[in-house]
DRENPA-3360 file (N, C-alpha, C; in nm, 2 decimals, always signed):
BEGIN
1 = XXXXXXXX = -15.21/-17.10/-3.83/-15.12/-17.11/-3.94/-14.98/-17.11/-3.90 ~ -14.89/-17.21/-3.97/-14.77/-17.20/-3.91/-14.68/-17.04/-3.95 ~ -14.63/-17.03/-3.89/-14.51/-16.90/-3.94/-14.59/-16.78/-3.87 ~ -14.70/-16.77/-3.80/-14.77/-16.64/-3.73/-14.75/-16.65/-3.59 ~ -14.71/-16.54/-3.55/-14.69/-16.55/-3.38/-14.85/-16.49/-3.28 ~ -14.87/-16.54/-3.24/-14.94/-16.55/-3.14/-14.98/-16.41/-3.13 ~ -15.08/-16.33/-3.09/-15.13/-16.20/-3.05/-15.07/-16.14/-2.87 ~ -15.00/-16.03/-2.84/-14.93/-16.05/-2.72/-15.04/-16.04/-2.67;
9 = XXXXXXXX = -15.19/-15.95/-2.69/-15.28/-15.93/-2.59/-15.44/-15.98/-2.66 ~ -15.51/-16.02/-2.57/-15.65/-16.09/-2.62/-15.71/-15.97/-2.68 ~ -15.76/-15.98/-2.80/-15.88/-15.84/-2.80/-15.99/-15.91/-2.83 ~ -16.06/-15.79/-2.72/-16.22/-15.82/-2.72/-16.33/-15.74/-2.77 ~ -16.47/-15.75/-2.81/-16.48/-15.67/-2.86/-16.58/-15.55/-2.74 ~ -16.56/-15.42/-2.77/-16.65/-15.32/-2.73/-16.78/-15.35/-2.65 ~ -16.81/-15.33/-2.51/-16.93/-15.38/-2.51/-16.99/-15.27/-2.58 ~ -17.15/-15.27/-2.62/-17.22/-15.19/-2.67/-17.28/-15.13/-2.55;
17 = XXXXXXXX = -17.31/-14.98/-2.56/-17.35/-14.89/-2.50/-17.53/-14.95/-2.45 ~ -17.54/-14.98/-2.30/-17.69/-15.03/-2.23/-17.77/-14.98/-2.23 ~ -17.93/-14.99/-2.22/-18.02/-14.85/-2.22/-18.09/-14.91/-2.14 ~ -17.99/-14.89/-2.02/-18.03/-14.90/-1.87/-18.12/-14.78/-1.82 ~ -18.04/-14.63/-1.91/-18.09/-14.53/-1.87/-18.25/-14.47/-1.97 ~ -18.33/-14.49/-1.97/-18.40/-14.43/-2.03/-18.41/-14.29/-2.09 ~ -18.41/-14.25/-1.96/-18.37/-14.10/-1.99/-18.24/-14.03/-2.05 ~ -18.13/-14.07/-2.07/-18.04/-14.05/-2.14/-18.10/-14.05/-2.31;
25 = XXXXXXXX = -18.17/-14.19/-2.30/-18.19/-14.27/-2.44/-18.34/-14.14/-2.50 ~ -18.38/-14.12/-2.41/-18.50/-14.01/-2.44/-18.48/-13.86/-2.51 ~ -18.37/-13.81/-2.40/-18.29/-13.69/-2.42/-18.21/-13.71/-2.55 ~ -18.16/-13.77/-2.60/-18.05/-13.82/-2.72/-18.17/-13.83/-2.84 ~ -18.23/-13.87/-2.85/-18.40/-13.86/-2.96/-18.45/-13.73/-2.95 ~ -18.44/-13.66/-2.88/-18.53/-13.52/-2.82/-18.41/-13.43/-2.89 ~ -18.29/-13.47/-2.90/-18.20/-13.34/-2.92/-18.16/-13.35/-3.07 ~ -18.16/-13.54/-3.14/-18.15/-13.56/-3.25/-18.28/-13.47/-3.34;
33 = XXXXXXXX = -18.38/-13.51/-3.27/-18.52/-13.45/-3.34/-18.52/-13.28/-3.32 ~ -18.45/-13.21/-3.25/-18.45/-13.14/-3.26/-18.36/-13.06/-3.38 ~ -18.25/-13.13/-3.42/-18.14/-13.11/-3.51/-18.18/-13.14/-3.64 ~ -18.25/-13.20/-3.65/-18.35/-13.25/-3.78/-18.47/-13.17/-3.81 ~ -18.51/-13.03/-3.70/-18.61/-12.93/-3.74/-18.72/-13.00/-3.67 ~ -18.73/-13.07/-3.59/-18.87/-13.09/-3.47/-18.82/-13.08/-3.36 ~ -18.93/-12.94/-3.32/-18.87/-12.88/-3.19/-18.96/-12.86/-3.06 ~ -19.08/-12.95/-3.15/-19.16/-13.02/-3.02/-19.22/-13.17/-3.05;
41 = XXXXXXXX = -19.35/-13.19/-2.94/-19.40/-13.29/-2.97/-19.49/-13.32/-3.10 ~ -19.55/-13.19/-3.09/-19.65/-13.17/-3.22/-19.60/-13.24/-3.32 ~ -19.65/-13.34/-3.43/-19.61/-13.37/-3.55/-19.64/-13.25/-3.62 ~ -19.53/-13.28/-3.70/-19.58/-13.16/-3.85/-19.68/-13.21/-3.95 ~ -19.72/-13.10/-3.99/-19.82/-13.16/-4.08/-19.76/-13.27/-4.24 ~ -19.90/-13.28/-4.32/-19.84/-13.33/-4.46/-19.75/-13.25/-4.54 ~ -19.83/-13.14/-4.59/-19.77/-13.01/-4.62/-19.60/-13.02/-4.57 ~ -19.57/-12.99/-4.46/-19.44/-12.95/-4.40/-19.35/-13.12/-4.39;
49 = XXXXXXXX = -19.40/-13.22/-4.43/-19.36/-13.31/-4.47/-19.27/-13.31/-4.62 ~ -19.42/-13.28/-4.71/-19.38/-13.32/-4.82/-19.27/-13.17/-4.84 ~ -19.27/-13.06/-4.86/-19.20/-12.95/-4.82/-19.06/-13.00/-4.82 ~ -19.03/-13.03/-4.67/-18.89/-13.10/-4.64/-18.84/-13.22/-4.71 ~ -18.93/-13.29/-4.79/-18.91/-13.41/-4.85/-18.83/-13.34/-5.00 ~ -18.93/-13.22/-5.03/-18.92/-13.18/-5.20/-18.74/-13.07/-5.17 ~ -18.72/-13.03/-5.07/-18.61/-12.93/-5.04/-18.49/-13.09/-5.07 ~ -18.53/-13.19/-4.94/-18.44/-13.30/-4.97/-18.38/-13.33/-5.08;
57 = XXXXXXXX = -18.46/-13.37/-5.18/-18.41/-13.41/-5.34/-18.36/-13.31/-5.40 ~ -18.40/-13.18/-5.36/-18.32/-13.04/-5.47/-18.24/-13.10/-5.42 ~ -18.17/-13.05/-5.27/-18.06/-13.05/-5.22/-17.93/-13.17/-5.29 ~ -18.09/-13.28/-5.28/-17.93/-13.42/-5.36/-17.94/-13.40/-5.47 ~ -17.99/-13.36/-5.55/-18.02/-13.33/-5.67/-17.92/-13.25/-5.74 ~ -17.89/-13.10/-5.61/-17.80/-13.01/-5.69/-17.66/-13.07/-5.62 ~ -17.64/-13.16/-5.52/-17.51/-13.16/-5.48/-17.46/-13.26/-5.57 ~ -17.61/-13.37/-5.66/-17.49/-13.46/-5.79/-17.49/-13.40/-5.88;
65 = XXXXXXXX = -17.59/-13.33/-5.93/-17.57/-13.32/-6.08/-17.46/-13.18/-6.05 ~ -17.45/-13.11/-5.99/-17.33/-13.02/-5.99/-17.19/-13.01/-6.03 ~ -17.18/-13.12/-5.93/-17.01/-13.14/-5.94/-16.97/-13.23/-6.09 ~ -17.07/-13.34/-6.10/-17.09/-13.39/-6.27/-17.08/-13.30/-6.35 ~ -17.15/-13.21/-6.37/-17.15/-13.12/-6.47/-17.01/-13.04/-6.49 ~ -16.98/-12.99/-6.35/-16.82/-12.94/-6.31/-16.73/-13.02/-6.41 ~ -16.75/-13.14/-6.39/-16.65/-13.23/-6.39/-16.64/-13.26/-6.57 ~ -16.79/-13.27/-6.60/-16.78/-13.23/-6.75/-16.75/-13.17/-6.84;
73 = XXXX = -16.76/-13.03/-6.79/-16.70/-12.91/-6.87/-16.55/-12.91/-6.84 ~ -16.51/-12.95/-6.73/-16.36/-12.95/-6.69/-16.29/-13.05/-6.82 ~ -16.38/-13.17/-6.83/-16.29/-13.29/-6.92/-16.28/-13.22/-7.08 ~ -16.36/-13.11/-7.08/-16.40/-13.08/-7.26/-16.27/-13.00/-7.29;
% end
């Protein structure tokens, strides 16, 4: 486009991180799954599935309708 000057340096973009290392890429899943409450190989059961699924939805549950509600009584 006329009237634009030229960029003084080329940008490129980021390479993306390789998974040359396996083991990096192993340990990084192993520490995620552990931060998410699996702290071994064992799967959890159904039970302790659905459990963590039913806490999930409270949790979003009370973090919307909360502040909504907040936010309701504040506008009245």
């Amino acid at each position: 486009m006329p009237g634009l000057d030229p960029p003084d340096r080329v940008i490129t973009p980021r390479r993306v991180e390789s998974f040359q290392h396996a083991g990096d890429t192993t340990m990084t899943l192993r520490r995620a799954g552990r931060a998410s409450g699996i702290r071994t190989d064992v799967l959890p059961s159904l039970e302790q599935v659905e459990r963590r699924r039913f806490e999930l939805w409270l949790m979003s549950t009370v973090l919307l309708v909360g502040p909504t509600a907040g936010l309701a009584i504040r506008s009245l």
